[in-house]
N, C-alpha and C positions, 0 to 999 in steps of 0.2 A: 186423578189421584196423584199424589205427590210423590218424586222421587227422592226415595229415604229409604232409612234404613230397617222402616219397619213394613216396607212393601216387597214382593218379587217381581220383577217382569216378568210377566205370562205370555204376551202376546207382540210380536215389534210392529213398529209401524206397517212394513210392508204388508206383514198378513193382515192384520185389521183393514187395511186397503181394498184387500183380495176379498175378505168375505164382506165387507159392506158392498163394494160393489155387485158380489156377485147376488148377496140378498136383492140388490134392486135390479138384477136382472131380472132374478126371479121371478119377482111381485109385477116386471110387466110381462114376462113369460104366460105367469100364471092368467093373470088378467085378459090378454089379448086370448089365448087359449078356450079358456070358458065362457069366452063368445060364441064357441061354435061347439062346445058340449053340451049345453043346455041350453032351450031360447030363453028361459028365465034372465039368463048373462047377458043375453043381447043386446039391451042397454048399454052395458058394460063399452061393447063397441066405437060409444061416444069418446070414450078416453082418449082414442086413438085417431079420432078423425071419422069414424065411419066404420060398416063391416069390410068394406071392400079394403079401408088401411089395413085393419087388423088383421086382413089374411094374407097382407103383403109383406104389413111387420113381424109377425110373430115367430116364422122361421129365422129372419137376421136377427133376433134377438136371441134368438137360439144359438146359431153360430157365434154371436157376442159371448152367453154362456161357456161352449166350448173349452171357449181360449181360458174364459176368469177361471172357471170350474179346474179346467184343466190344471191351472195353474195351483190353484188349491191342494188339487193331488197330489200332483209332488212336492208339494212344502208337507204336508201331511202323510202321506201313503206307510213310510216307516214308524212313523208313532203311532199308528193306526195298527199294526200288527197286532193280532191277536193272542194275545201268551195262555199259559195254566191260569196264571193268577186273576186274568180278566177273566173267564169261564168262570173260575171258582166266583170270582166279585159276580158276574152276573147270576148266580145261584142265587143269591140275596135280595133279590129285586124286591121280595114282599116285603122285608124287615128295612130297604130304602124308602120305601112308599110309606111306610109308616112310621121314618122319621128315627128309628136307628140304625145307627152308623157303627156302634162301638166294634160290633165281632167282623164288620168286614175285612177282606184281603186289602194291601195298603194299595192304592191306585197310582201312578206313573202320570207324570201329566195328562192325560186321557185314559179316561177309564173305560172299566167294558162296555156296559152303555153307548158311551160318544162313538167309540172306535165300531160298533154296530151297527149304528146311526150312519157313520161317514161311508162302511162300506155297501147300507142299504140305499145312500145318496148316489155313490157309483152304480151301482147296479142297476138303477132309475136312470141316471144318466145316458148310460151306453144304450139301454131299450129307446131310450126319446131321442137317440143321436140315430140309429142304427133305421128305427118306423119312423123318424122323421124324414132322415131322406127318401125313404120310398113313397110318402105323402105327399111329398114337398111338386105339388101340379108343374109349376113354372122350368123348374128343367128338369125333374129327374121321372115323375111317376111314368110315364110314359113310357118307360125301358123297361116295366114291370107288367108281369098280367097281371090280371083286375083282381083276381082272387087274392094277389100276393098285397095288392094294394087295398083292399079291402082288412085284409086280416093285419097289415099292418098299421092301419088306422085303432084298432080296436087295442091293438096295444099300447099305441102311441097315447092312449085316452087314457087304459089301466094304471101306466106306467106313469101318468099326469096327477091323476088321483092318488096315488101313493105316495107322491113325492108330495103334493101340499100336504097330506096329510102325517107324514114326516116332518115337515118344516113348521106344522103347525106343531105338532108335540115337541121339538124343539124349542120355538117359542115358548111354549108354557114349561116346560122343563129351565132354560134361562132366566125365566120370571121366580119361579121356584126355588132355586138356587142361587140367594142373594149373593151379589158380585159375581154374578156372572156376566152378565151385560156391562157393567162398570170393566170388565178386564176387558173386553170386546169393542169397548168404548177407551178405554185411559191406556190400555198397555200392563196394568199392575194389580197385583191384590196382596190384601194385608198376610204378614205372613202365617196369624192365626187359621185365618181361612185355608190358605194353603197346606196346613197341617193337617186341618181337619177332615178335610175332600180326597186331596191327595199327597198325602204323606210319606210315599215311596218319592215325588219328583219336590219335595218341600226337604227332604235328606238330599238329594243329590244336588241342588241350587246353592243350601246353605254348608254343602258340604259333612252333614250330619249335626248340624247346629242345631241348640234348641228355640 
């Protein structure tokens, strides 16, 4: 999308950076992971060379995670706060899903939704950083009883499942919401758009412009 005057910048280079990489962390997080959730996936294994790869890689891709993820955090964690008006905006979920918008509270660059979304991403996080290292065989499980290692596996699985299935309602939530992927991709959206979505951070951009 063009730089003009009838776009906003949403997104700068560097975080588009931050979240594309950290999606392709993900997807090989995800993948190498559900090799050994289910034997259905076990195929899957092939991606990576073998199961034996796949259980060598899947923790350093995790620690790759960490760092992107991390870093995501703190570019996000303040616009991520949860105010009045994001509660009141999440009261409306039913009349979003059905495609009215008019009586909603005005949204801030991230609405209630997203900022829900980002803090149910951390809270996946920190359970798959926290049972990861207690699963992780090669140098840490060992320092743990079995019980502590066992019951952190099961979370380490829960806490897997939750998170694709987050990032998959995100995917369809960005498909859904035209130009959303195009900001995620170019940096900009038209400023109509921006009015529309969110109209509390389309006043503070243009300065209360119309």
């Amino acid at each position: 999308m063009k730089n003009d005057s009838r776009t906003l910048l949403r997104f700068t280079v560097p975080e588009r950076i931050n979240h594309w990489l950290v999606a392709l962390t993900f997807f090989l997080l995800a993948l190498s992971g559900l090799v050994y959730f289910q034997p259905l996936y076990y195929p899957l294994s092939q991606l990576f060379g073998g199961g034996t790869w796949a259980r060598i890689l899947h923790p350093f891709f995790g620690v790759v995670m960490i760092f992107l993820f991390g870093g995501m955090f703190f570019r996000f964690r303040k616009l991520s706060i949860i105010t009045p008006t994001d509660k009141d905006w999440l009261r409306h979920v039913r009349e979003i899903v059905n495609g009215d918008e008019q009586h909603l509270p005005e949204a801030g660059k991230l609405n209630g939704g997203q900022k829900v979304m980002f803090w149910s991403l951390v809270t996946c996080m920190v359970l798959l950083i926290l049972s990861g290292i207690v699963v992780w065989r090669a140098y840490f499980s060992f320092l743990f009883p079995i019980v502590v290692v066992r019951f952190a596996a099961v979370v380490h699985a829960a806490a897997g499942v939750v998170m694709i299935a987050l990032i998959m309602g995100h995917i369809y939530i960005a498909i859904w919401t035209k130009e959303s992927i195009g900001a995620m991709l170019y940096g900009r959206v038209r400023r109509a758009w921006a009015k529309q979505h969110h109209p509390a951070w389309f006043r503070e951009m243009t300065g209360g412009d119309k």
